[in-house]
mmCIF entry with sequence, helices, sheets and N, C-alpha, C, O atoms, coordinates in Angstrom:
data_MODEL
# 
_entry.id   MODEL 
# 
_entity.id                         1 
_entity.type                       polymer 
_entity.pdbx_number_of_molecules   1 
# 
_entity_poly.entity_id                      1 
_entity_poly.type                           'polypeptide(L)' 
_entity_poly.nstd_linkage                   no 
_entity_poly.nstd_monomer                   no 
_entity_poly.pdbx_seq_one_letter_code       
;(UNK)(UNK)(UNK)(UNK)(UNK)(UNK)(UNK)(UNK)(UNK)(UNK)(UNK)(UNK)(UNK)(UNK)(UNK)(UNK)
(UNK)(UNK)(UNK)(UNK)(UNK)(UNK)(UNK)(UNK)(UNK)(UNK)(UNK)(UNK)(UNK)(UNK)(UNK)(UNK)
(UNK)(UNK)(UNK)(UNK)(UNK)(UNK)(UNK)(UNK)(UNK)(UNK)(UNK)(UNK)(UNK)
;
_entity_poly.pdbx_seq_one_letter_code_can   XXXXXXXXXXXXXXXXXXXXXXXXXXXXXXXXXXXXXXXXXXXXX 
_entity_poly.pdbx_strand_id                 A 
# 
loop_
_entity_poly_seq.entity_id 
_entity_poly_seq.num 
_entity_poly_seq.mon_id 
_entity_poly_seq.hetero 
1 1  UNK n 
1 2  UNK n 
1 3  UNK n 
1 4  UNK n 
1 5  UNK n 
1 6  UNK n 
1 7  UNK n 
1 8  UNK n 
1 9  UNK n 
1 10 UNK n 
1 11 UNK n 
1 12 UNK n 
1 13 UNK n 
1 14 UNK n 
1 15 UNK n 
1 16 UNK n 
1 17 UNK n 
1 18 UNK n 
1 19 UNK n 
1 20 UNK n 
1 21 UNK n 
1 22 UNK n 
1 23 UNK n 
1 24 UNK n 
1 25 UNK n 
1 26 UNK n 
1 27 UNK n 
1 28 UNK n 
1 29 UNK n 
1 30 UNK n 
1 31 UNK n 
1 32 UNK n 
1 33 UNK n 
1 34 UNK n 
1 35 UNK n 
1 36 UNK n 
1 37 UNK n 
1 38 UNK n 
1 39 UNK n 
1 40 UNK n 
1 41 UNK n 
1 42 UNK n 
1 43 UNK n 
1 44 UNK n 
1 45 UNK n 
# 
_struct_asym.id          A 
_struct_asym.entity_id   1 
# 
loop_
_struct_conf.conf_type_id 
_struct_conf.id 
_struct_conf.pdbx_PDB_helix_id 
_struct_conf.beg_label_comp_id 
_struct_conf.beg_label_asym_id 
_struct_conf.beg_label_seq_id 
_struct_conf.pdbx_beg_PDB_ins_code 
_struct_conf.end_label_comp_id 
_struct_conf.end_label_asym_id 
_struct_conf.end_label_seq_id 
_struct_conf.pdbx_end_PDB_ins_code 
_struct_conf.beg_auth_comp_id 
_struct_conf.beg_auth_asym_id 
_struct_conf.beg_auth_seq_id 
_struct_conf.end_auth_comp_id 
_struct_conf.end_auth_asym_id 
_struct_conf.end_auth_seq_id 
_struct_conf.pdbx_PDB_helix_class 
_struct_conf.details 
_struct_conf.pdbx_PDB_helix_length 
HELX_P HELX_P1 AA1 UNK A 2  ? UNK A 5  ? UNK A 2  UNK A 5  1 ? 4 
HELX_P HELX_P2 AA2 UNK A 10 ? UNK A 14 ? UNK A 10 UNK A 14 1 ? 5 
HELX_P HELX_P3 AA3 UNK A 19 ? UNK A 21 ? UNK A 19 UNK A 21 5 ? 3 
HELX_P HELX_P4 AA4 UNK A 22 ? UNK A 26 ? UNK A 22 UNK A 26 1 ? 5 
# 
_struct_conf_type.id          HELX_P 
_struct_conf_type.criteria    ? 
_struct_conf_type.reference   ? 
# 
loop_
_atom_site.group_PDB 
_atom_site.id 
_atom_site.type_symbol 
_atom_site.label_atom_id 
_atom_site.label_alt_id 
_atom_site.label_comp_id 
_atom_site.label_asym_id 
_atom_site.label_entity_id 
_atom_site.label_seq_id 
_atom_site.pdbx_PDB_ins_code 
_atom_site.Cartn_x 
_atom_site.Cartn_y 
_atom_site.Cartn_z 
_atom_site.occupancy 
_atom_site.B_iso_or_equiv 
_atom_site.pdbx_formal_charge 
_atom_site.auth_seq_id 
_atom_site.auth_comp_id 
_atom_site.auth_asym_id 
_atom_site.auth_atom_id 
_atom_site.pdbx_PDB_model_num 
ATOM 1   N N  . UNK A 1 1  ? -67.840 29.676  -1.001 1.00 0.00 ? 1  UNK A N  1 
ATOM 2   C CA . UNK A 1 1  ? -68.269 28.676  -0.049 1.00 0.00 ? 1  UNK A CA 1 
ATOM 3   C C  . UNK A 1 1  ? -67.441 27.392  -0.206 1.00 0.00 ? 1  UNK A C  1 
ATOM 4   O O  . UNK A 1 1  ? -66.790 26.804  0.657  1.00 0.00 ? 1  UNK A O  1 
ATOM 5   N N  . UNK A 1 2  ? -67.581 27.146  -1.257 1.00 0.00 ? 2  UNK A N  1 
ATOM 6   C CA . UNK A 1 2  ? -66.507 26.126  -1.759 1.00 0.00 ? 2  UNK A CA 1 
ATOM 7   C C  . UNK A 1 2  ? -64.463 26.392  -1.281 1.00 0.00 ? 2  UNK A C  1 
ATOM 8   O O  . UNK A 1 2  ? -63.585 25.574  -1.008 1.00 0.00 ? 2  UNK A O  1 
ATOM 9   N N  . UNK A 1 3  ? -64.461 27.244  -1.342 1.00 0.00 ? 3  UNK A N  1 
ATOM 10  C CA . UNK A 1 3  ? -62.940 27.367  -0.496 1.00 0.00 ? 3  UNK A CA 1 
ATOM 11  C C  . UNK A 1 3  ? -62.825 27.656  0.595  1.00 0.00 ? 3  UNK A C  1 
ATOM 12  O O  . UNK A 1 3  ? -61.720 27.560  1.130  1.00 0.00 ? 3  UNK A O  1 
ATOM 13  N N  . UNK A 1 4  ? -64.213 28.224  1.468  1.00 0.00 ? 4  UNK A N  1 
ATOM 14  C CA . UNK A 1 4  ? -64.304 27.635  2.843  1.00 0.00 ? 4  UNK A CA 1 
ATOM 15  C C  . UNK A 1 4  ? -63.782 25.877  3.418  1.00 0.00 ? 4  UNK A C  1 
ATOM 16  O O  . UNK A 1 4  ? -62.940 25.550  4.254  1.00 0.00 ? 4  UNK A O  1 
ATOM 17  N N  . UNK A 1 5  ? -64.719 25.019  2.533  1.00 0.00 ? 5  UNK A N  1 
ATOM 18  C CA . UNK A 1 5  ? -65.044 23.785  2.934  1.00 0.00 ? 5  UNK A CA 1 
ATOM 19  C C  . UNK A 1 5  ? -63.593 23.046  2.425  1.00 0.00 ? 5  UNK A C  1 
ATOM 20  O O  . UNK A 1 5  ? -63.291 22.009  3.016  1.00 0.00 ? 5  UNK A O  1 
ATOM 21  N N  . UNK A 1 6  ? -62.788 23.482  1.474  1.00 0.00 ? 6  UNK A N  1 
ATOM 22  C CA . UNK A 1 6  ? -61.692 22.848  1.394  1.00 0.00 ? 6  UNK A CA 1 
ATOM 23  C C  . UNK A 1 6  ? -60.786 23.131  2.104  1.00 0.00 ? 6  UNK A C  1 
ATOM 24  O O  . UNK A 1 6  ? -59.864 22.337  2.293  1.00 0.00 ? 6  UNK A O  1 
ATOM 25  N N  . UNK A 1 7  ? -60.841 24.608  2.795  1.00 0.00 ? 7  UNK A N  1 
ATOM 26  C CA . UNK A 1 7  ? -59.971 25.127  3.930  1.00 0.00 ? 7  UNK A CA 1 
ATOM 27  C C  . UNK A 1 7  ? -60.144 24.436  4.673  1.00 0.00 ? 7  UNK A C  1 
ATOM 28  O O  . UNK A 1 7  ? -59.265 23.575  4.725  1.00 0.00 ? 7  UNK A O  1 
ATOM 29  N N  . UNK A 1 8  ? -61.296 24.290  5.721  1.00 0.00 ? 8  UNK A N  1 
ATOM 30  C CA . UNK A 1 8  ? -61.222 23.789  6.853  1.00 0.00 ? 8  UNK A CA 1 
ATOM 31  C C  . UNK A 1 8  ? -61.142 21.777  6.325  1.00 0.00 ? 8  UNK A C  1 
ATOM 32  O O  . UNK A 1 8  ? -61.275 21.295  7.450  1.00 0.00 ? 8  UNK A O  1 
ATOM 33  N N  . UNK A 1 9  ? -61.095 21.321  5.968  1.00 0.00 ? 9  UNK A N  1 
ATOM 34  C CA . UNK A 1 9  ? -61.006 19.689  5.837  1.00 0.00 ? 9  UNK A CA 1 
ATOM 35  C C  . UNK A 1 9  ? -59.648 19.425  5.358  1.00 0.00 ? 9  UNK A C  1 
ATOM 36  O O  . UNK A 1 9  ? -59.432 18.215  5.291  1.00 0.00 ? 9  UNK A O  1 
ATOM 37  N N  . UNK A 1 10 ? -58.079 20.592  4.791  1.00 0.00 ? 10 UNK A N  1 
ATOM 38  C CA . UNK A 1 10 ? -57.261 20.651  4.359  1.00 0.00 ? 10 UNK A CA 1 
ATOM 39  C C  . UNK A 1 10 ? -56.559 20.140  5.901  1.00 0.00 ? 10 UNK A C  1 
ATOM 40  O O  . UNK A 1 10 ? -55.559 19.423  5.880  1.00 0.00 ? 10 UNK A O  1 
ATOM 41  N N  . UNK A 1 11 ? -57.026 20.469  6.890  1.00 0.00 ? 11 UNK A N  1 
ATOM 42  C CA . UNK A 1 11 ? -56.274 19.985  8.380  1.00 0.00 ? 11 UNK A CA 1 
ATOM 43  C C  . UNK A 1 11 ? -56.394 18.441  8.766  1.00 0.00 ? 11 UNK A C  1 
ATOM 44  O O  . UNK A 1 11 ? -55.481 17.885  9.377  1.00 0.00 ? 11 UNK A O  1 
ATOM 45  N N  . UNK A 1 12 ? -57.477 17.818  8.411  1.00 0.00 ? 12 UNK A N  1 
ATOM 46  C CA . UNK A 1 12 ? -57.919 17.160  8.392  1.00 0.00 ? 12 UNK A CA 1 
ATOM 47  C C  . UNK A 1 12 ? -57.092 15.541  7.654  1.00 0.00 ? 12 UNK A C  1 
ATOM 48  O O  . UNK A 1 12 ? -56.881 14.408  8.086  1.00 0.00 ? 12 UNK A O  1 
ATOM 49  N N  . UNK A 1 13 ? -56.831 16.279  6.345  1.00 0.00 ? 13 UNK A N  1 
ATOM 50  C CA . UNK A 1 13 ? -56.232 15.545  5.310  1.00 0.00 ? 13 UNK A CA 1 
ATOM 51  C C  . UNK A 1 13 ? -55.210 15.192  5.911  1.00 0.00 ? 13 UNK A C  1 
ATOM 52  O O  . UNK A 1 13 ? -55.201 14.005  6.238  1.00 0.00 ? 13 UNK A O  1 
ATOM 53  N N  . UNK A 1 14 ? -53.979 16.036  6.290  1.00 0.00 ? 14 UNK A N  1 
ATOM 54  C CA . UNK A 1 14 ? -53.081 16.106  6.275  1.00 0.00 ? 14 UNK A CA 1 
ATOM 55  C C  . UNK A 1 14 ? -52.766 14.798  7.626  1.00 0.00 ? 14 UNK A C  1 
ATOM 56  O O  . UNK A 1 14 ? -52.128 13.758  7.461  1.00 0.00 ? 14 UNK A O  1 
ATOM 57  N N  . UNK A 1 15 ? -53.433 15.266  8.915  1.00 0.00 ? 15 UNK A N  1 
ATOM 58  C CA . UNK A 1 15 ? -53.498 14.372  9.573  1.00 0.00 ? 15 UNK A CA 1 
ATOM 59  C C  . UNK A 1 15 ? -53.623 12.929  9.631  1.00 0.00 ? 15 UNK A C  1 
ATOM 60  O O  . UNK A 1 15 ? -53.233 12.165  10.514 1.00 0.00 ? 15 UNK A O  1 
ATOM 61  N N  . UNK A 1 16 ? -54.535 12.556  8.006  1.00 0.00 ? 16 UNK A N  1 
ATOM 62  C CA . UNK A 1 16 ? -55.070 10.933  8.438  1.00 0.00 ? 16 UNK A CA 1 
ATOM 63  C C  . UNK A 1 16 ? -53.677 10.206  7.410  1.00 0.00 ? 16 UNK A C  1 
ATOM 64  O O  . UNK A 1 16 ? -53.416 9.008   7.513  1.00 0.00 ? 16 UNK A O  1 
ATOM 65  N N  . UNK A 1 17 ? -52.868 11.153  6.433  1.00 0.00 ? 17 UNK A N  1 
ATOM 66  C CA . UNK A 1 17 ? -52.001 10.706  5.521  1.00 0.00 ? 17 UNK A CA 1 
ATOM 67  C C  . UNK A 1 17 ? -50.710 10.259  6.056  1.00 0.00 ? 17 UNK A C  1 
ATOM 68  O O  . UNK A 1 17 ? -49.952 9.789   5.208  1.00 0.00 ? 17 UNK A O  1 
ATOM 69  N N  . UNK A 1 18 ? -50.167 10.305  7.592  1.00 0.00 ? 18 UNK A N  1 
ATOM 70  C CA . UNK A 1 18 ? -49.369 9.846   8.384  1.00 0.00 ? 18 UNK A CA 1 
ATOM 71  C C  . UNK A 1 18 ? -49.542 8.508   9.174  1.00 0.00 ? 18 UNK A C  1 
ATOM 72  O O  . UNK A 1 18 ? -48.779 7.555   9.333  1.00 0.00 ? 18 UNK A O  1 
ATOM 73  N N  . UNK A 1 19 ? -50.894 8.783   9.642  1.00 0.00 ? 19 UNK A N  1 
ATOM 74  C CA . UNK A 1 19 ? -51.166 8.015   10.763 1.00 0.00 ? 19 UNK A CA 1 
ATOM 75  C C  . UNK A 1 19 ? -50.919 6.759   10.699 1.00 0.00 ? 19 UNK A C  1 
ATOM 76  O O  . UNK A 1 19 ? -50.395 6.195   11.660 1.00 0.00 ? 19 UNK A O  1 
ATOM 77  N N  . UNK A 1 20 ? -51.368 5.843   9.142  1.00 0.00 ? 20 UNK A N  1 
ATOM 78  C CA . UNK A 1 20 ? -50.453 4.924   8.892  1.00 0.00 ? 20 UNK A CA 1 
ATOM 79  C C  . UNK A 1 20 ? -49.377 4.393   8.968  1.00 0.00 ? 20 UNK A C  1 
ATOM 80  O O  . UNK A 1 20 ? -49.222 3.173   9.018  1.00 0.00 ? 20 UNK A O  1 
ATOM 81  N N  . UNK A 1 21 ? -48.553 5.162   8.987  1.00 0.00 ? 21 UNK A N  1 
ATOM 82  C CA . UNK A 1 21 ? -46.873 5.018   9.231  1.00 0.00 ? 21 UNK A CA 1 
ATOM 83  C C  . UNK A 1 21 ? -46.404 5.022   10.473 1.00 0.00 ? 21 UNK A C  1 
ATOM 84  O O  . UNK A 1 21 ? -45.183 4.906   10.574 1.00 0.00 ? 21 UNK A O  1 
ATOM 85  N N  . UNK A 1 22 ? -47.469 5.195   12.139 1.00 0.00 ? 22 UNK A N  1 
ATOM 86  C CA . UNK A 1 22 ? -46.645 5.802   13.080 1.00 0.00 ? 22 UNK A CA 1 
ATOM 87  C C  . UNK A 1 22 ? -46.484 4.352   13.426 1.00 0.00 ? 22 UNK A C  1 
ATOM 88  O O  . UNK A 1 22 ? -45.443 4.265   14.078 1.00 0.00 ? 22 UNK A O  1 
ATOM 89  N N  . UNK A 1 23 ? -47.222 2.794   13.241 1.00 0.00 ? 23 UNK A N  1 
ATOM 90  C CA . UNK A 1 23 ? -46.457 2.030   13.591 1.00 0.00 ? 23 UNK A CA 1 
ATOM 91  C C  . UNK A 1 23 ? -45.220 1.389   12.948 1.00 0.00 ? 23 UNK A C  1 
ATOM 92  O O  . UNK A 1 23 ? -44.839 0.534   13.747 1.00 0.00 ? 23 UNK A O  1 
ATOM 93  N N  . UNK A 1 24 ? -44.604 1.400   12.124 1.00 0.00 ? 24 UNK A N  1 
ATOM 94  C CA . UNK A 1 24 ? -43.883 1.354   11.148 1.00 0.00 ? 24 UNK A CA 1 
ATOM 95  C C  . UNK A 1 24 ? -42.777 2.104   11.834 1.00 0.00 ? 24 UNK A C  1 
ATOM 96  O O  . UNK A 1 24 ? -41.781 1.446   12.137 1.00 0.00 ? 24 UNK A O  1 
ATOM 97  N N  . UNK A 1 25 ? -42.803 3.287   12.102 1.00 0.00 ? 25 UNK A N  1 
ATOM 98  C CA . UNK A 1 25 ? -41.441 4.142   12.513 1.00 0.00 ? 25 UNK A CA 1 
ATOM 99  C C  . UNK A 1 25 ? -41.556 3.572   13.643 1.00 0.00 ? 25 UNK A C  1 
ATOM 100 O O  . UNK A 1 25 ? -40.451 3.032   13.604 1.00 0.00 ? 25 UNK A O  1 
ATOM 101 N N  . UNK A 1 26 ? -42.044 3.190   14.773 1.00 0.00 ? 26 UNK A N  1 
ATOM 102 C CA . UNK A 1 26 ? -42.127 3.049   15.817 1.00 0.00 ? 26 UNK A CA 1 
ATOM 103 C C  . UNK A 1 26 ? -41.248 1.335   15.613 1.00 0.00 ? 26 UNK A C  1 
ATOM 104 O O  . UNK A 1 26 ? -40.190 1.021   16.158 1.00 0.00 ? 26 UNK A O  1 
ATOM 105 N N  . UNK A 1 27 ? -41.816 0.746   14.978 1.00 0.00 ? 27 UNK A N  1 
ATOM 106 C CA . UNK A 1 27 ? -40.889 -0.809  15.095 1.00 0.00 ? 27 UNK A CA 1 
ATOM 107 C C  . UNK A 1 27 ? -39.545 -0.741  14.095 1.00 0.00 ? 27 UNK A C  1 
ATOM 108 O O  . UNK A 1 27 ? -39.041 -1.787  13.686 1.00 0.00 ? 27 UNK A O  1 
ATOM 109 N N  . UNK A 1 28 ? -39.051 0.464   13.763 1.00 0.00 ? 28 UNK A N  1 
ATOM 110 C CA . UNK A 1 28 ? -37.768 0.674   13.641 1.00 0.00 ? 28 UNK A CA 1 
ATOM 111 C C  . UNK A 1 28 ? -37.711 0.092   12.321 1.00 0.00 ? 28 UNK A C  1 
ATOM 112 O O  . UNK A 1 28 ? -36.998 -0.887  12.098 1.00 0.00 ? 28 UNK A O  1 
ATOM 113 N N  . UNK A 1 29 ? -38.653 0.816   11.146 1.00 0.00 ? 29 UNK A N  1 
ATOM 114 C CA . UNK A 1 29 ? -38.428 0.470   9.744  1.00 0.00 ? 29 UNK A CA 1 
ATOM 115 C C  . UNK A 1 29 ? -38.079 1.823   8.797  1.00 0.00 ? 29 UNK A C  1 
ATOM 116 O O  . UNK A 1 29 ? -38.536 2.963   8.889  1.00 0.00 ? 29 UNK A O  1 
ATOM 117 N N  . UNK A 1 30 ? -37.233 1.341   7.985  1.00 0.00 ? 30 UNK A N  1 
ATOM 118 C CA . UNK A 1 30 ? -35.655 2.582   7.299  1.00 0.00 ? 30 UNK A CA 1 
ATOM 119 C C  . UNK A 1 30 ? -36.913 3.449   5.993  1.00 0.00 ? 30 UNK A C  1 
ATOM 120 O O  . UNK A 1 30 ? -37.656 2.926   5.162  1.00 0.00 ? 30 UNK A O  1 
ATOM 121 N N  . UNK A 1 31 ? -36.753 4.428   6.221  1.00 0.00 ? 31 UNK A N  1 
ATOM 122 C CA . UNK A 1 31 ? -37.477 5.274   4.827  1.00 0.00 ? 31 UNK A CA 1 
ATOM 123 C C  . UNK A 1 31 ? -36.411 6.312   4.575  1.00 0.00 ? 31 UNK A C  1 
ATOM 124 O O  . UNK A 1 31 ? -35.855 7.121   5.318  1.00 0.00 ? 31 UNK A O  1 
ATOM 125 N N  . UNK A 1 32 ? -36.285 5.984   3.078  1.00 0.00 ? 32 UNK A N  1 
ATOM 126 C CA . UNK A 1 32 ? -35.343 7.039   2.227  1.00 0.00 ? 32 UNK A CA 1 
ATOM 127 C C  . UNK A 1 32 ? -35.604 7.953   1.295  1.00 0.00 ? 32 UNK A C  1 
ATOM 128 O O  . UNK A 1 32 ? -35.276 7.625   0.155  1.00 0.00 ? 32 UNK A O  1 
ATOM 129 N N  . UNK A 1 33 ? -36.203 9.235   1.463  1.00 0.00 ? 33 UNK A N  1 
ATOM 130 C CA . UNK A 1 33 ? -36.730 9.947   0.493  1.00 0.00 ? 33 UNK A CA 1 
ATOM 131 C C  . UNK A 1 33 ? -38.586 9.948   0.588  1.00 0.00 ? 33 UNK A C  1 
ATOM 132 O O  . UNK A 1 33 ? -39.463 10.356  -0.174 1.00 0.00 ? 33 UNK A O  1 
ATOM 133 N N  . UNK A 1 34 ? -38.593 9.343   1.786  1.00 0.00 ? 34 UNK A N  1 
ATOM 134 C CA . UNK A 1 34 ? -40.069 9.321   1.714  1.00 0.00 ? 34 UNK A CA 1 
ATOM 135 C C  . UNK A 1 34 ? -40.686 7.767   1.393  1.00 0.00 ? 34 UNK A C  1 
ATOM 136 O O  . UNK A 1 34 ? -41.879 7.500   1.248  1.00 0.00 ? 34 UNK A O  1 
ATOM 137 N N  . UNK A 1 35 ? -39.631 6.889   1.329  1.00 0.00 ? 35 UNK A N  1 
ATOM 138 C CA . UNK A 1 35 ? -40.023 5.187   0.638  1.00 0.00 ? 35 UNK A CA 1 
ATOM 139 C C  . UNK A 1 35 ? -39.863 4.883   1.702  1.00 0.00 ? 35 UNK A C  1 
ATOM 140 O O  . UNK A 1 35 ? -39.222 5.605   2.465  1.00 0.00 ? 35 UNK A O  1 
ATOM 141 N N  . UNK A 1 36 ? -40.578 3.320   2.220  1.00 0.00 ? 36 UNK A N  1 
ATOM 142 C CA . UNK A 1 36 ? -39.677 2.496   2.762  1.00 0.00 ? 36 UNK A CA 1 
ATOM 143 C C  . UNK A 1 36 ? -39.192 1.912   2.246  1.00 0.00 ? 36 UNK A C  1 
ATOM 144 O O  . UNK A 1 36 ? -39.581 1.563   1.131  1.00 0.00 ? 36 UNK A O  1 
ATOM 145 N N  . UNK A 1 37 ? -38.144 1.522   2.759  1.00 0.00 ? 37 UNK A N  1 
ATOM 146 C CA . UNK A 1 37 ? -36.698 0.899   2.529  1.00 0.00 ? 37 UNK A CA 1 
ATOM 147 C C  . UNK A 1 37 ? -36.954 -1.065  3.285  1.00 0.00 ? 37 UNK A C  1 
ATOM 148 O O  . UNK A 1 37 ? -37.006 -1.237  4.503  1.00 0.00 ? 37 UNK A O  1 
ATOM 149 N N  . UNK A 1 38 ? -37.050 -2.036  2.469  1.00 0.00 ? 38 UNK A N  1 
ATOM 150 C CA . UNK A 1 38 ? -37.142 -2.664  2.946  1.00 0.00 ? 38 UNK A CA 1 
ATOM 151 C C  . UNK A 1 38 ? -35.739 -3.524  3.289  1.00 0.00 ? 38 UNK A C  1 
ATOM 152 O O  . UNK A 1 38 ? -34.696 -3.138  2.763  1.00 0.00 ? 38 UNK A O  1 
ATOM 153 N N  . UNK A 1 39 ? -35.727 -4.577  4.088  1.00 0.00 ? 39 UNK A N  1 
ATOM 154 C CA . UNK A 1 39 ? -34.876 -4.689  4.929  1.00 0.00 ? 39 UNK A CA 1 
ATOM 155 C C  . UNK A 1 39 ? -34.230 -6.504  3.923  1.00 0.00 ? 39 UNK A C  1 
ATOM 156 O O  . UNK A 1 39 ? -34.825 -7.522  3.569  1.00 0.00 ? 39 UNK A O  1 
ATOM 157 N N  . UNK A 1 40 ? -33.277 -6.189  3.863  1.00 0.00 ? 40 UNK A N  1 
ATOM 158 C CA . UNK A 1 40 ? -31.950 -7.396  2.817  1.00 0.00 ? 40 UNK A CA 1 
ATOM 159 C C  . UNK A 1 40 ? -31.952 -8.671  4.113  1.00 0.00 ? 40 UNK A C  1 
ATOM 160 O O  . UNK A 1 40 ? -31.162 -8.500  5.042  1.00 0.00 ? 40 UNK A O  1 
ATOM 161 N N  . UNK A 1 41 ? -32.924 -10.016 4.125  1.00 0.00 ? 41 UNK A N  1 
ATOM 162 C CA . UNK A 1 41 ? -32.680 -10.732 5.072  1.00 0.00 ? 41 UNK A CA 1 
ATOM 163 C C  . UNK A 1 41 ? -31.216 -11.879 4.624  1.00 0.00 ? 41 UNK A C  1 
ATOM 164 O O  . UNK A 1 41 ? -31.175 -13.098 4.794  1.00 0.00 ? 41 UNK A O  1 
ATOM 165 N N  . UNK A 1 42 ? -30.394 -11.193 4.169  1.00 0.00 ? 42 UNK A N  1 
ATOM 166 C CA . UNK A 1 42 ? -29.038 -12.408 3.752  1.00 0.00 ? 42 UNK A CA 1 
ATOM 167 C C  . UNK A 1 42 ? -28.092 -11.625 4.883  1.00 0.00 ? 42 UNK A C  1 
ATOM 168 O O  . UNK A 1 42 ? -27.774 -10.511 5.300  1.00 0.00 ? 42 UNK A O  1 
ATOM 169 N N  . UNK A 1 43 ? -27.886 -13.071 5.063  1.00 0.00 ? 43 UNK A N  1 
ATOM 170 C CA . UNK A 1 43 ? -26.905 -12.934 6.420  1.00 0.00 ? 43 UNK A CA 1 
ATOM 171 C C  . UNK A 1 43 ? -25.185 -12.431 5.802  1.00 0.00 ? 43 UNK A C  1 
ATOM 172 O O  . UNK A 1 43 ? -24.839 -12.812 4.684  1.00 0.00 ? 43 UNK A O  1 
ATOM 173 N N  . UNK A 1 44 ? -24.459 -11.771 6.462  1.00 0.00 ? 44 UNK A N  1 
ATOM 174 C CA . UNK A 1 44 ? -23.065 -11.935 5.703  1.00 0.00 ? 44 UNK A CA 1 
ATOM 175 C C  . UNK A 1 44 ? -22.259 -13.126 6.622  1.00 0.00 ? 44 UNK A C  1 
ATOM 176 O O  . UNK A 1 44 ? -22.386 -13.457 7.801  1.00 0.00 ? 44 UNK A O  1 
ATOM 177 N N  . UNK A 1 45 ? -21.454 -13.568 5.633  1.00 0.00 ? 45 UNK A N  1 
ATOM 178 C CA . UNK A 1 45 ? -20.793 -14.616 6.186  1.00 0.00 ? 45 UNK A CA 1 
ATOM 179 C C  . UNK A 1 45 ? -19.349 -14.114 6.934  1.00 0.00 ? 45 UNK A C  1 
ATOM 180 O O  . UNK A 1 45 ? -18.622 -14.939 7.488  1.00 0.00 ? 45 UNK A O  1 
# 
């Protein structure tokens, strides 16, 4: 019964562990390996 209930909520999981990130990719922020990559604000001269 118990590996019923982790089966079906395993879809579940997977779904809410992104959802965070879709605004993030969406305003065009760099991930490398699964990090984000934050962004160097020094200008070059």
């Amino acid at each position: 019964m118990v590996f019923k209930l982790v089966e079906s909520a395993q879809g579940r999981w997977r779904a809410d562990t992104g959802a965070s990130l879709v605004a993030l990719v969406r305003s065009g922020a760099k991930f490398e390996n699964g990090f984000l990559v934050e962004r160097d604000e020094t200008v070059a001269a």
